[in-house]
mmCIF file as gemmi writes it, N, C-alpha and C atoms, coordinates in Angstrom:
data_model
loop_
_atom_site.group_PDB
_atom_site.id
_atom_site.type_symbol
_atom_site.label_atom_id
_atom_site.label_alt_id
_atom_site.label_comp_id
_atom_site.label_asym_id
_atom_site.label_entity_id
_atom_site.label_seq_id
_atom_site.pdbx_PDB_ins_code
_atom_site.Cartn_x
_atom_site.Cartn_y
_atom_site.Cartn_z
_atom_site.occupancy
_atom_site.B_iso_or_equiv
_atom_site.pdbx_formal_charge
_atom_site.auth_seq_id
_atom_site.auth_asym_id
_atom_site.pdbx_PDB_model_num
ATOM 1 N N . UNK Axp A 1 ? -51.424 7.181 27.205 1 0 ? 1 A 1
ATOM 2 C CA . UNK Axp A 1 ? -51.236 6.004 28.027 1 0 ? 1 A 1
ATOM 3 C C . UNK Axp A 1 ? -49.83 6.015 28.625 1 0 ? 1 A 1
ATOM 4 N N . UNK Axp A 2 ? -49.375 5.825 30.044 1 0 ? 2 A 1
ATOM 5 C CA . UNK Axp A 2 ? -48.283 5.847 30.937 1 0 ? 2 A 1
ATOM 6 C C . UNK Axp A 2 ? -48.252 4.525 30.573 1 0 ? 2 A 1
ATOM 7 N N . UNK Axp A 3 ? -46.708 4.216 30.25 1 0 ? 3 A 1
ATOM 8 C CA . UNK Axp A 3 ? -45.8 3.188 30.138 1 0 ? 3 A 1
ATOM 9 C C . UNK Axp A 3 ? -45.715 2.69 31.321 1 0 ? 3 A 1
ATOM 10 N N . UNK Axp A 4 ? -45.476 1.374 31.788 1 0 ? 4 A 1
ATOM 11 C CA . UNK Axp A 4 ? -45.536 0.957 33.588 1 0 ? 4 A 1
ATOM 12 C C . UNK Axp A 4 ? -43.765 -0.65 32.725 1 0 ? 4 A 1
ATOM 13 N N . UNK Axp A 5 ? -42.822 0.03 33.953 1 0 ? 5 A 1
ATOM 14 C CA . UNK Axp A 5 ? -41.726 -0.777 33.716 1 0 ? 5 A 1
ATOM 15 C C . UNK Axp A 5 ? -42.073 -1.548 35.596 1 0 ? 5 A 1
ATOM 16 N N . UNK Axp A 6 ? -41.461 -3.251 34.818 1 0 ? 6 A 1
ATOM 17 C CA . UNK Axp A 6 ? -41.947 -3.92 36.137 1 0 ? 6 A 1
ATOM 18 C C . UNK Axp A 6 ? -40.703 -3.591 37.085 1 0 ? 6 A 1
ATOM 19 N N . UNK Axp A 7 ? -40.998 -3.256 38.367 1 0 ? 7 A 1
ATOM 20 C CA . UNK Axp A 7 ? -39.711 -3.289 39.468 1 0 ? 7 A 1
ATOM 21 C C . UNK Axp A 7 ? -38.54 -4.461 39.55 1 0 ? 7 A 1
ATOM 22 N N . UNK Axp A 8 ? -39.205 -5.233 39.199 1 0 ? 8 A 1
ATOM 23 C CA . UNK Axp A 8 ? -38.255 -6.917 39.332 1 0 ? 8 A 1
ATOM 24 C C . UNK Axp A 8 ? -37.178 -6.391 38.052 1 0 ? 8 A 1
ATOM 25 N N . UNK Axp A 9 ? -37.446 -5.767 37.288 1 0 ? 9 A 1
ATOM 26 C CA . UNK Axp A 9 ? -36.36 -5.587 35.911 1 0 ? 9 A 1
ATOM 27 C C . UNK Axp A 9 ? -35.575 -4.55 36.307 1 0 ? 9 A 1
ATOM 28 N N . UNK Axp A 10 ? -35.857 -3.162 37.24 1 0 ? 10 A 1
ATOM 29 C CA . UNK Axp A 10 ? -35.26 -2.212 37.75 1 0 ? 10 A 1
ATOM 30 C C . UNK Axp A 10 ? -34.269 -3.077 38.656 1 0 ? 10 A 1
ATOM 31 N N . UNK Axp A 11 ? -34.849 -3.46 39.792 1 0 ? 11 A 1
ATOM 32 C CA . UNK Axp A 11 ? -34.003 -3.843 40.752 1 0 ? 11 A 1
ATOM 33 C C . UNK Axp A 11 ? -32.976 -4.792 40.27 1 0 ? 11 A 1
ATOM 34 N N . UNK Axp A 12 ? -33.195 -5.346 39.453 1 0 ? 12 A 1
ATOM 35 C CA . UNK Axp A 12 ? -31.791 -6.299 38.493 1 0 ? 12 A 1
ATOM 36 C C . UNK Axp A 12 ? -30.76 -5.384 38.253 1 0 ? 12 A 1
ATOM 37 N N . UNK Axp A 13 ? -32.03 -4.465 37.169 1 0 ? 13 A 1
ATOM 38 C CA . UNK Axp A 13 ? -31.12 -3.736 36.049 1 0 ? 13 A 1
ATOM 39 C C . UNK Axp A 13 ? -30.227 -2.664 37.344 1 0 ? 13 A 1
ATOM 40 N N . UNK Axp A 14 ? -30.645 -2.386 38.447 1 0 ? 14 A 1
ATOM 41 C CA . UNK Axp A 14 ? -30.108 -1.397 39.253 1 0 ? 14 A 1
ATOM 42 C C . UNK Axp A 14 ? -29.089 -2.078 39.947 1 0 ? 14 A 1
ATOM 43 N N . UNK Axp A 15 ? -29.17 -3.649 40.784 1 0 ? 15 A 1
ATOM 44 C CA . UNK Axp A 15 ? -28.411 -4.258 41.279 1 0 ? 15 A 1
ATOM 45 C C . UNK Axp A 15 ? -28.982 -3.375 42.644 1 0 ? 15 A 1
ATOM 46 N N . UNK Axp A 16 ? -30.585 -3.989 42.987 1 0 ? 16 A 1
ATOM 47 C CA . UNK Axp A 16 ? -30.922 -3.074 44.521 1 0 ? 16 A 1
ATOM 48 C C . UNK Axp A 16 ? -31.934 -4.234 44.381 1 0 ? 16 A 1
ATOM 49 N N . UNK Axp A 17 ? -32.243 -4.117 45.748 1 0 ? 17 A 1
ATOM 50 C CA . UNK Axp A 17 ? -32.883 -5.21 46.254 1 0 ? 17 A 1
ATOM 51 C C . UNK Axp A 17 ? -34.857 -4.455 46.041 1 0 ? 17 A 1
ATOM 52 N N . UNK Axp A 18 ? -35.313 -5.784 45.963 1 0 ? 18 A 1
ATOM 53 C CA . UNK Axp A 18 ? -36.738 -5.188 45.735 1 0 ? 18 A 1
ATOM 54 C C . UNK Axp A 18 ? -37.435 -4.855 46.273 1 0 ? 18 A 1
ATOM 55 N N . UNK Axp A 19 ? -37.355 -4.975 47.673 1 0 ? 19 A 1
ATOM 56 C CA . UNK Axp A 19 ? -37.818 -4.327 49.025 1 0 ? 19 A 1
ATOM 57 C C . UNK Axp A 19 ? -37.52 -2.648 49.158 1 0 ? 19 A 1
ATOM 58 N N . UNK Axp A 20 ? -36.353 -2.657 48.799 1 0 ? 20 A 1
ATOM 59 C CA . UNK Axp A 20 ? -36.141 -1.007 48.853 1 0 ? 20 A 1
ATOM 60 C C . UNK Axp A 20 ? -36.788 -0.704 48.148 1 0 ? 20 A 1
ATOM 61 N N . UNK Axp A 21 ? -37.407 -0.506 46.678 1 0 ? 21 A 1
ATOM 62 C CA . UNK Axp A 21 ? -38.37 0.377 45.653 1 0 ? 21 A 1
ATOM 63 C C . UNK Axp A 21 ? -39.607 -0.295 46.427 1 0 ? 21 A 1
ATOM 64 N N . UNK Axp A 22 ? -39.809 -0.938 46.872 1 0 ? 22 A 1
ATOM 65 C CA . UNK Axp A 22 ? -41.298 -1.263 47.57 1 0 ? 22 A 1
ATOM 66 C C . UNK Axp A 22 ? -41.56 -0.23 48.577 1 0 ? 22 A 1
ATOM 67 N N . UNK Axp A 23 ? -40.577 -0.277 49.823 1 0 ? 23 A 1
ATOM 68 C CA . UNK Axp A 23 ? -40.512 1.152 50.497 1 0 ? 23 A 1
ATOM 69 C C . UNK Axp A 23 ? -40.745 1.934 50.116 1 0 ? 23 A 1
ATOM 70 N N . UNK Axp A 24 ? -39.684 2.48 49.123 1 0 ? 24 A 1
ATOM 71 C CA . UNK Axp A 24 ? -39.949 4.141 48.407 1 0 ? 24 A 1
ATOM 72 C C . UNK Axp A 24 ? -41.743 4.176 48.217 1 0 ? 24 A 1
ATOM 73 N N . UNK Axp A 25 ? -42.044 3.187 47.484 1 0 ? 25 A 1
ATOM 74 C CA . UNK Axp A 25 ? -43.341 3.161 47.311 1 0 ? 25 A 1
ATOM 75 C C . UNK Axp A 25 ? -44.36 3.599 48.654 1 0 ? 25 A 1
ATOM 76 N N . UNK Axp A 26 ? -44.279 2.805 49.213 1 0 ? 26 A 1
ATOM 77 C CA . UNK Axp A 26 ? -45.052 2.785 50.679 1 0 ? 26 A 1
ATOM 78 C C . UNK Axp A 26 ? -44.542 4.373 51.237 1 0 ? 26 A 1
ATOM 79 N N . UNK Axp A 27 ? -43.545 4.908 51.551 1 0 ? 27 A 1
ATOM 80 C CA . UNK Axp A 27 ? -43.275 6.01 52.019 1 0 ? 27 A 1
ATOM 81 C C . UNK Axp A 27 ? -43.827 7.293 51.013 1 0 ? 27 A 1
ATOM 82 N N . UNK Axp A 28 ? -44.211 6.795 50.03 1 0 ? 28 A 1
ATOM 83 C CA . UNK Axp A 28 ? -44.435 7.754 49.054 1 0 ? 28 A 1
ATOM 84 C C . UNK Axp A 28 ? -43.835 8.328 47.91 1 0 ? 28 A 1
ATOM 85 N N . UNK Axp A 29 ? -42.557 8.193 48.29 1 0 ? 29 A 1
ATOM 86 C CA . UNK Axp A 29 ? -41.981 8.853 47.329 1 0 ? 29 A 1
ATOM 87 C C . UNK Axp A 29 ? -41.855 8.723 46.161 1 0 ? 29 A 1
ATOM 88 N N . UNK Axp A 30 ? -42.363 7.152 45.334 1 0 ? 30 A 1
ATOM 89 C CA . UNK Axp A 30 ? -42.713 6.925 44.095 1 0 ? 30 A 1
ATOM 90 C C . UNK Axp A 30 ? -44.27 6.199 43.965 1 0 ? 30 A 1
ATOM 91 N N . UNK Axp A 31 ? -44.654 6.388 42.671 1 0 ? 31 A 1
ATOM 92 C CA . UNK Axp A 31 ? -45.735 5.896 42.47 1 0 ? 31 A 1
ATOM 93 C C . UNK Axp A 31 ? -45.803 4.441 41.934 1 0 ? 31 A 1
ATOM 94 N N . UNK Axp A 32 ? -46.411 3.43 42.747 1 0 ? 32 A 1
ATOM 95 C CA . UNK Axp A 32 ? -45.989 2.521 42.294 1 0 ? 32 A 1
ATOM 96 C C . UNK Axp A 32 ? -47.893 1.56 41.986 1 0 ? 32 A 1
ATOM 97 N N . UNK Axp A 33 ? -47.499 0.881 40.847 1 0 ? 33 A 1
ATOM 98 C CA . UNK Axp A 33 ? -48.968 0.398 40.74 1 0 ? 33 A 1
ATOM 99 C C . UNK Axp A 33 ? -48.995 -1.678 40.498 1 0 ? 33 A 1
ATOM 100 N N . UNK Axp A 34 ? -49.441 -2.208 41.303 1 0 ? 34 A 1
ATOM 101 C CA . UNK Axp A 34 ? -49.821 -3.484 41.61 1 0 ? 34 A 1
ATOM 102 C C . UNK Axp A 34 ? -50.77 -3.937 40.584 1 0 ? 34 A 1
ATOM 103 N N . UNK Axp A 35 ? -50.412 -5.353 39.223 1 0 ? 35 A 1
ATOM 104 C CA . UNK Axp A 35 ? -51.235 -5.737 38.416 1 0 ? 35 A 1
ATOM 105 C C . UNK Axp A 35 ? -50.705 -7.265 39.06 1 0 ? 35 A 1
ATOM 106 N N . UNK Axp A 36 ? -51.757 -8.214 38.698 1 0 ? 36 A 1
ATOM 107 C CA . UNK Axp A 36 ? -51.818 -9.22 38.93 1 0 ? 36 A 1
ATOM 108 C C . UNK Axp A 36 ? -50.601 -9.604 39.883 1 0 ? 36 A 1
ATOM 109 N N . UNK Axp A 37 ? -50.064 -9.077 40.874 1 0 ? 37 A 1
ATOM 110 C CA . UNK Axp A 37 ? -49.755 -9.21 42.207 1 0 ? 37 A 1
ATOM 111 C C . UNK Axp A 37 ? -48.121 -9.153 41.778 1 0 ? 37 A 1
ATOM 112 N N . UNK Axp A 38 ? -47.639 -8.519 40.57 1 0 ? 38 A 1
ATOM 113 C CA . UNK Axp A 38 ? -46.68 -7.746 39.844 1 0 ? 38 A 1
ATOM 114 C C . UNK Axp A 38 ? -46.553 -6.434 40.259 1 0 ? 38 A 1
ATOM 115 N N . UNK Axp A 39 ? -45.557 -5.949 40.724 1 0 ? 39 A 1
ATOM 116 C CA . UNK Axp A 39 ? -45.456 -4.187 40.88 1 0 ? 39 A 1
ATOM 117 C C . UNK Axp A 39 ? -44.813 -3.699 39.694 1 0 ? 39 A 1
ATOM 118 N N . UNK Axp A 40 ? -45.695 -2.609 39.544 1 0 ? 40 A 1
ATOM 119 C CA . UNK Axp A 40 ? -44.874 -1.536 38.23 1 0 ? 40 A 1
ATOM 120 C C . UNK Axp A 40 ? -44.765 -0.209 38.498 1 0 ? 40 A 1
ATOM 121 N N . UNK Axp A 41 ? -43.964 0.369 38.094 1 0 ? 41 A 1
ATOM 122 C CA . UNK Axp A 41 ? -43.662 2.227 38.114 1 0 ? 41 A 1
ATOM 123 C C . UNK Axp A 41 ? -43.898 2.411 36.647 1 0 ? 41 A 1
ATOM 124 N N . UNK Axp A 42 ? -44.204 4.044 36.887 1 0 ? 42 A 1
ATOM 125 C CA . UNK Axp A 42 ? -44.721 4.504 35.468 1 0 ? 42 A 1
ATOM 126 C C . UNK Axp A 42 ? -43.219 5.19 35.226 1 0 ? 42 A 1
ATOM 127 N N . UNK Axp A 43 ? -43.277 4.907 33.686 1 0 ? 43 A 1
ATOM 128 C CA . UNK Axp A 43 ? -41.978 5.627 32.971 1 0 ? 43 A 1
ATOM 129 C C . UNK Axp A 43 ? -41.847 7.226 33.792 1 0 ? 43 A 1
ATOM 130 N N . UNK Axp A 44 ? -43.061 7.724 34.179 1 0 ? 44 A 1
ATOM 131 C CA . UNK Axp A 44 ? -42.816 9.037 34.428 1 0 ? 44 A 1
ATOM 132 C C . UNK Axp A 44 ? -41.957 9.093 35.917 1 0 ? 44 A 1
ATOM 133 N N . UNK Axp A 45 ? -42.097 8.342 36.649 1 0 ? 45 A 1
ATOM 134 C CA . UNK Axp A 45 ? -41.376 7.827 37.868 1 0 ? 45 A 1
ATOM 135 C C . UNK Axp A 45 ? -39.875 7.869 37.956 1 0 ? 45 A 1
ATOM 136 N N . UNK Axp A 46 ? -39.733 7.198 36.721 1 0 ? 46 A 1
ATOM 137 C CA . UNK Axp A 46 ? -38.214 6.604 36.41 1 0 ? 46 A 1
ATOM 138 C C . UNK Axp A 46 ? -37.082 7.275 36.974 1 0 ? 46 A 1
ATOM 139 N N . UNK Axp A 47 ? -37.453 8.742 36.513 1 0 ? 47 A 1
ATOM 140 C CA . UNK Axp A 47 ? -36.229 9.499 36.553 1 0 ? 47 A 1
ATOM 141 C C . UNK Axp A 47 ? -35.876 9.888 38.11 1 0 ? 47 A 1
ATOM 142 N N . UNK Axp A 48 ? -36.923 9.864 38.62 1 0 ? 48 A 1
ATOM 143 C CA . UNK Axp A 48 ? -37.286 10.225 40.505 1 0 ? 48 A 1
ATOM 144 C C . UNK Axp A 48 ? -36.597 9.267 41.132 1 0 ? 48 A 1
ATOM 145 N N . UNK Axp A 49 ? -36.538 7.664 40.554 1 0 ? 49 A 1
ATOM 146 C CA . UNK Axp A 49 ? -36.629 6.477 41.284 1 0 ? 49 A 1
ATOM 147 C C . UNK Axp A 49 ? -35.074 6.391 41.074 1 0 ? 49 A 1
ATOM 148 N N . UNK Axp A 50 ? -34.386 6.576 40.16 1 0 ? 50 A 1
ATOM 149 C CA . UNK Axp A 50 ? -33.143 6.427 39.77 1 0 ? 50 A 1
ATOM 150 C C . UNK Axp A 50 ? -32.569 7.443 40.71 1 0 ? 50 A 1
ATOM 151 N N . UNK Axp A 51 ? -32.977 8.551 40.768 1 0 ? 51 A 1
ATOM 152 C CA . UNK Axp A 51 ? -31.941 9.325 41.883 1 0 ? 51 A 1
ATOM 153 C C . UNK Axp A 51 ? -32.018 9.134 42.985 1 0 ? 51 A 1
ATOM 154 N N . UNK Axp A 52 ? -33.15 8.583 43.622 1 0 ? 52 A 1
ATOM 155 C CA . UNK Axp A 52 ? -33.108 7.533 44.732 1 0 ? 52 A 1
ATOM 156 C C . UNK Axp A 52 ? -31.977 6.45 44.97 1 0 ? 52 A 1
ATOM 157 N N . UNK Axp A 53 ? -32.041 6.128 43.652 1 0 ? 53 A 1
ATOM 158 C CA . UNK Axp A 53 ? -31.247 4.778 43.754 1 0 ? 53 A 1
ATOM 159 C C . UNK Axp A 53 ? -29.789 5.262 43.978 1 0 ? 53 A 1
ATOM 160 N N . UNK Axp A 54 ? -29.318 6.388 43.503 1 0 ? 54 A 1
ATOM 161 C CA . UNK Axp A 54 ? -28.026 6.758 43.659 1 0 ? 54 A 1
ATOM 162 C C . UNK Axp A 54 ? -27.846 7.203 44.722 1 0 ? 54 A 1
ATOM 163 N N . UNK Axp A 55 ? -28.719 7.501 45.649 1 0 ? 55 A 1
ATOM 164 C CA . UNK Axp A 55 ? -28.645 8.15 47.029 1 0 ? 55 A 1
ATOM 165 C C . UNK Axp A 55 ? -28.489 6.83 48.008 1 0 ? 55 A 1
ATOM 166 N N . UNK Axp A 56 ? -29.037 5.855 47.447 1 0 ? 56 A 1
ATOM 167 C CA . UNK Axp A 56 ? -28.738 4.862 48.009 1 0 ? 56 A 1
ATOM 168 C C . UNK Axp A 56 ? -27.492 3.905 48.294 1 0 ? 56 A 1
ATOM 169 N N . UNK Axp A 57 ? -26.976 3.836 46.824 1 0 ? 57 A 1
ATOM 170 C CA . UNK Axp A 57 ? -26.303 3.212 46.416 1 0 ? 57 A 1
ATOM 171 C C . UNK Axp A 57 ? -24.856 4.132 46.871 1 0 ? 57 A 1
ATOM 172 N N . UNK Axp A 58 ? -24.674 5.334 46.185 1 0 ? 58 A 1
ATOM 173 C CA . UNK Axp A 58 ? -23.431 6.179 46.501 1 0 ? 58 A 1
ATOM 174 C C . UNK Axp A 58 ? -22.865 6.593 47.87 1 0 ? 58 A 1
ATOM 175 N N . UNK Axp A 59 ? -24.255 6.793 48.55 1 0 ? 59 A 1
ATOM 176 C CA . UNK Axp A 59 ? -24.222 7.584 49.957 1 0 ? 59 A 1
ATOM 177 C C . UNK Axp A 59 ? -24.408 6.408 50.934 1 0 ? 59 A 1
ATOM 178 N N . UNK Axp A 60 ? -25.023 5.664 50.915 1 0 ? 60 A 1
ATOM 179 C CA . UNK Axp A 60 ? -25.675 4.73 51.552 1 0 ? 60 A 1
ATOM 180 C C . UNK Axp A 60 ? -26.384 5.091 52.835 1 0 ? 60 A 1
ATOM 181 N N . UNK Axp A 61 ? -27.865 5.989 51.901 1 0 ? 61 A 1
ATOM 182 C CA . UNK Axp A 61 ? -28.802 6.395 52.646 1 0 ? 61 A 1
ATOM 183 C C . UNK Axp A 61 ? -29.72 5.601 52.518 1 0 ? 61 A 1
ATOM 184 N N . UNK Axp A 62 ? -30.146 5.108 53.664 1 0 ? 62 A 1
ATOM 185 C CA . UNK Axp A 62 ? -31.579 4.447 53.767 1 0 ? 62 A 1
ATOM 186 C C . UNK Axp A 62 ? -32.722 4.991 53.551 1 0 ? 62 A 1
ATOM 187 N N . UNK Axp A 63 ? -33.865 4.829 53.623 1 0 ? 63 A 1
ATOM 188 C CA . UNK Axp A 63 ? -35.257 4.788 52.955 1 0 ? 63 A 1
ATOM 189 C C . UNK Axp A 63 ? -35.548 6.081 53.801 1 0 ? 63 A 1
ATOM 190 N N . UNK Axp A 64 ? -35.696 6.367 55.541 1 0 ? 64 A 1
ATOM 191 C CA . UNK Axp A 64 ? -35.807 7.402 55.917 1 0 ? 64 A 1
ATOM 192 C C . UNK Axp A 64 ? -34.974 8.895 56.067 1 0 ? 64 A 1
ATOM 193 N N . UNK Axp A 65 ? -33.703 8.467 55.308 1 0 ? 65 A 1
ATOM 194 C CA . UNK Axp A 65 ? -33.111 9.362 55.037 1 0 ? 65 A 1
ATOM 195 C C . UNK Axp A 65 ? -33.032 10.314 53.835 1 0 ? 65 A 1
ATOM 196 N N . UNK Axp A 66 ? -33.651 9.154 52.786 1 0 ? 66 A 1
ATOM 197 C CA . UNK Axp A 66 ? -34.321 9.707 51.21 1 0 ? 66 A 1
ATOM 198 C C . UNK Axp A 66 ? -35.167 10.268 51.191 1 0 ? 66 A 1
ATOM 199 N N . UNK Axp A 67 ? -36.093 10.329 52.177 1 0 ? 67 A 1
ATOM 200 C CA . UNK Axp A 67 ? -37.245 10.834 52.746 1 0 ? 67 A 1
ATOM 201 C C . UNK Axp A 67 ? -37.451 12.076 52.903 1 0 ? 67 A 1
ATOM 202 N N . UNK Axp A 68 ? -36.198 12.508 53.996 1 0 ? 68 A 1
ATOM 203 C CA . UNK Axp A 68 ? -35.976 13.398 54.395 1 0 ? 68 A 1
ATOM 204 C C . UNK Axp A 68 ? -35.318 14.497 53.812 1 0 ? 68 A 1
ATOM 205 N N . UNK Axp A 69 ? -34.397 13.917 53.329 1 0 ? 69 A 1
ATOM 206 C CA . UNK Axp A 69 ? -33.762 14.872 52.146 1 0 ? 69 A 1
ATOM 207 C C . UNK Axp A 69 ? -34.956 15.229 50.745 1 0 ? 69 A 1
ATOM 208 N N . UNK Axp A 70 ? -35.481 14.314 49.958 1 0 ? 70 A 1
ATOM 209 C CA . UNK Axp A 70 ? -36.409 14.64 49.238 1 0 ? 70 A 1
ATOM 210 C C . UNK Axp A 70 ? -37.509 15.415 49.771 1 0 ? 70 A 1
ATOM 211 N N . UNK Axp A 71 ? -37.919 15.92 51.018 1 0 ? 71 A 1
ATOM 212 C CA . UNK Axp A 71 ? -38.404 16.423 51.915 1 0 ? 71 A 1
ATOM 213 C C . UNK Axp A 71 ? -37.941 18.223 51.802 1 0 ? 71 A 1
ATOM 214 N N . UNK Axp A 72 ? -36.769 17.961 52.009 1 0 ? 72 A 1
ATOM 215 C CA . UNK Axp A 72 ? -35.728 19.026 52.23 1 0 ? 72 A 1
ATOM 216 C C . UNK Axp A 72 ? -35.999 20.159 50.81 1 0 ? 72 A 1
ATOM 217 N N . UNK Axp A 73 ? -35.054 19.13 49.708 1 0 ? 73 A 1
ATOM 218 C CA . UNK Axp A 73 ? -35.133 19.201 48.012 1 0 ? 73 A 1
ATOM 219 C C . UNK Axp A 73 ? -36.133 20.323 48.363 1 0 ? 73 A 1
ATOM 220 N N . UNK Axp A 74 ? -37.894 19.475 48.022 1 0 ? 74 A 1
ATOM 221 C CA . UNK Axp A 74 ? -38.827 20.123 48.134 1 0 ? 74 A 1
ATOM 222 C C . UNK Axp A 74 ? -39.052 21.683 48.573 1 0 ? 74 A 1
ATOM 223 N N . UNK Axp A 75 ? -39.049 21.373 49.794 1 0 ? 75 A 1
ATOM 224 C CA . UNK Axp A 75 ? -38.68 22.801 50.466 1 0 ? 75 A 1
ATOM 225 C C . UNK Axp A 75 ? -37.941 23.976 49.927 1 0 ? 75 A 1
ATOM 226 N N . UNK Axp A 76 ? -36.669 23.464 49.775 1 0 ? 76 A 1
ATOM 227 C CA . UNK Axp A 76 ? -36.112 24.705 49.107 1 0 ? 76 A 1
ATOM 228 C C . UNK Axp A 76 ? -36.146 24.728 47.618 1 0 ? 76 A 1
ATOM 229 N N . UNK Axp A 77 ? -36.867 24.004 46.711 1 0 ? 77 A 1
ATOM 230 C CA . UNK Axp A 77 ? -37.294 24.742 46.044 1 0 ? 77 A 1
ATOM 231 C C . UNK Axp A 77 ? -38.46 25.859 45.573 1 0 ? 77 A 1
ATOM 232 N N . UNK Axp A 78 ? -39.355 24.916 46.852 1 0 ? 78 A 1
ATOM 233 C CA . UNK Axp A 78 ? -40.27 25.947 46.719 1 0 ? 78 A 1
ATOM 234 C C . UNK Axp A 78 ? -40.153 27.297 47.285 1 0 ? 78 A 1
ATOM 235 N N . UNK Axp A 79 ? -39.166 27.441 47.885 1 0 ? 79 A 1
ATOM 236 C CA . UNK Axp A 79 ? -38.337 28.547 48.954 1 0 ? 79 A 1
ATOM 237 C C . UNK Axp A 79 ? -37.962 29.745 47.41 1 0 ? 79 A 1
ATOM 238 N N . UNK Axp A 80 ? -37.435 28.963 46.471 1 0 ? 80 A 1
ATOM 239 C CA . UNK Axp A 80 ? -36.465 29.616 45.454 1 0 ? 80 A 1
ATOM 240 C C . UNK Axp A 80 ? -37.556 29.871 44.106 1 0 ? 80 A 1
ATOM 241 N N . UNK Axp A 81 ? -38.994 29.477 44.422 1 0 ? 81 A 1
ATOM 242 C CA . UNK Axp A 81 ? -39.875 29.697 43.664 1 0 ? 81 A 1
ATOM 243 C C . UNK Axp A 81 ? -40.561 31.258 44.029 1 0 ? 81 A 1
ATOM 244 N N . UNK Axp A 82 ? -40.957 30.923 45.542 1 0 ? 82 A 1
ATOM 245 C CA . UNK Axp A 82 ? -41.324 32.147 45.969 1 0 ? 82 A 1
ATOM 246 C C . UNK Axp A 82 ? -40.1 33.752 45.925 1 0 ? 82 A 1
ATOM 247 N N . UNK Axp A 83 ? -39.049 33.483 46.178 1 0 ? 83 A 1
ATOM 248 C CA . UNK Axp A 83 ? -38.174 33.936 46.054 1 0 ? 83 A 1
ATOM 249 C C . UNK Axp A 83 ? -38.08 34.571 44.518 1 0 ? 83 A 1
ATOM 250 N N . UNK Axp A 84 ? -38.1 33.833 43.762 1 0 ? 84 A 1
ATOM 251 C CA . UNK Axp A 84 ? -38.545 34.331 41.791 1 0 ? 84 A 1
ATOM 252 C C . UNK Axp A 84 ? -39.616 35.312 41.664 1 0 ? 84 A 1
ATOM 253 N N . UNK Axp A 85 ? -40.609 35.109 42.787 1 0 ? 85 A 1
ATOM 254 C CA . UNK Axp A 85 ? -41.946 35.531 42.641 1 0 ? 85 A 1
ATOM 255 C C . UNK Axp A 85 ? -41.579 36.686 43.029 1 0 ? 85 A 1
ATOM 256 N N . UNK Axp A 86 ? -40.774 36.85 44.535 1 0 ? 86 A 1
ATOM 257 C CA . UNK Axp A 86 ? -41.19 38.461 45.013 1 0 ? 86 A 1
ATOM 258 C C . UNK Axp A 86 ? -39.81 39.223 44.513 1 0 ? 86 A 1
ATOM 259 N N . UNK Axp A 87 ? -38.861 38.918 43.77 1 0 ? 87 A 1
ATOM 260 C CA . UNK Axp A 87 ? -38.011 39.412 42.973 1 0 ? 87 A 1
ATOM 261 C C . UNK Axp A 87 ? -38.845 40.365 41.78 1 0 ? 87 A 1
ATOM 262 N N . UNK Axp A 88 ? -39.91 39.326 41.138 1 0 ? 88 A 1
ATOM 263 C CA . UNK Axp A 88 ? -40.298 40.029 39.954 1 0 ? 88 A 1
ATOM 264 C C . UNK Axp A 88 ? -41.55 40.904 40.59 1 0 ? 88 A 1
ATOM 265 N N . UNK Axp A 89 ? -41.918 40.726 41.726 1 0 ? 89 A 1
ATOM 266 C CA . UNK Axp A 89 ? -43.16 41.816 42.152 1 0 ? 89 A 1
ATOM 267 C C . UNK Axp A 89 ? -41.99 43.411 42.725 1 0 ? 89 A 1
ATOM 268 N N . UNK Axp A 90 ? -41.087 43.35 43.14 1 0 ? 90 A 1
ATOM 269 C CA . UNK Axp A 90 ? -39.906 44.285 43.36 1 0 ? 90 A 1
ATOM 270 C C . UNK Axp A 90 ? -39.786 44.958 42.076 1 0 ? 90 A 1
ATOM 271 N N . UNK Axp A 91 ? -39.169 44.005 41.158 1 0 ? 91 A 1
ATOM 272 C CA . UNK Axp A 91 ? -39.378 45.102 39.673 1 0 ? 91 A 1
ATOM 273 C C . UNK Axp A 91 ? -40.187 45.956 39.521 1 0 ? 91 A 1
């Protein structure tokens, strides 16, 4: 069973407004799940949503810029996956 922490306690505990993790949500980038008209993220989220929050908070990147960069992230790691791959087919 996934643990679900409510957003209203993040966005306190973060000092971020609750509209922004609603975004992230809507854009995708976290999973977010709606109970009795309450939003929650799953513990497994957490750690995703928090480095969001520092991108936010430190840099002061907005929602389509987290986007984009987590976009980016993506990319090159999967760049540095394939890259592992045809290293060890070279051996």
């Amino acid at each position: 069973m996934v643990n679900l922490i409510a957003t209203k306690e993040i966005s306190t505990y973060h000092d971020v407004e609750y509209t922004f993790i609603n975004s992230l949500g809507e854009a995708g980038l976290v999973k977010l799940k709606v109970i009795k008209k309450d939003t929650y993220i799953p513990e497994t989220e957490l750690q995703k949503l928090e480095k969001m929050i520092r991108m936010h908070h430190e840099l002061d990147i907005n929602v389509a810029g987290i986007e984009a960069i987590i976009h980016l992230l993506d990319r090159v790691e999967h760049m540095q996956e394939e890259l592992r791959m045809l290293r060890n087919r070279v051996r």
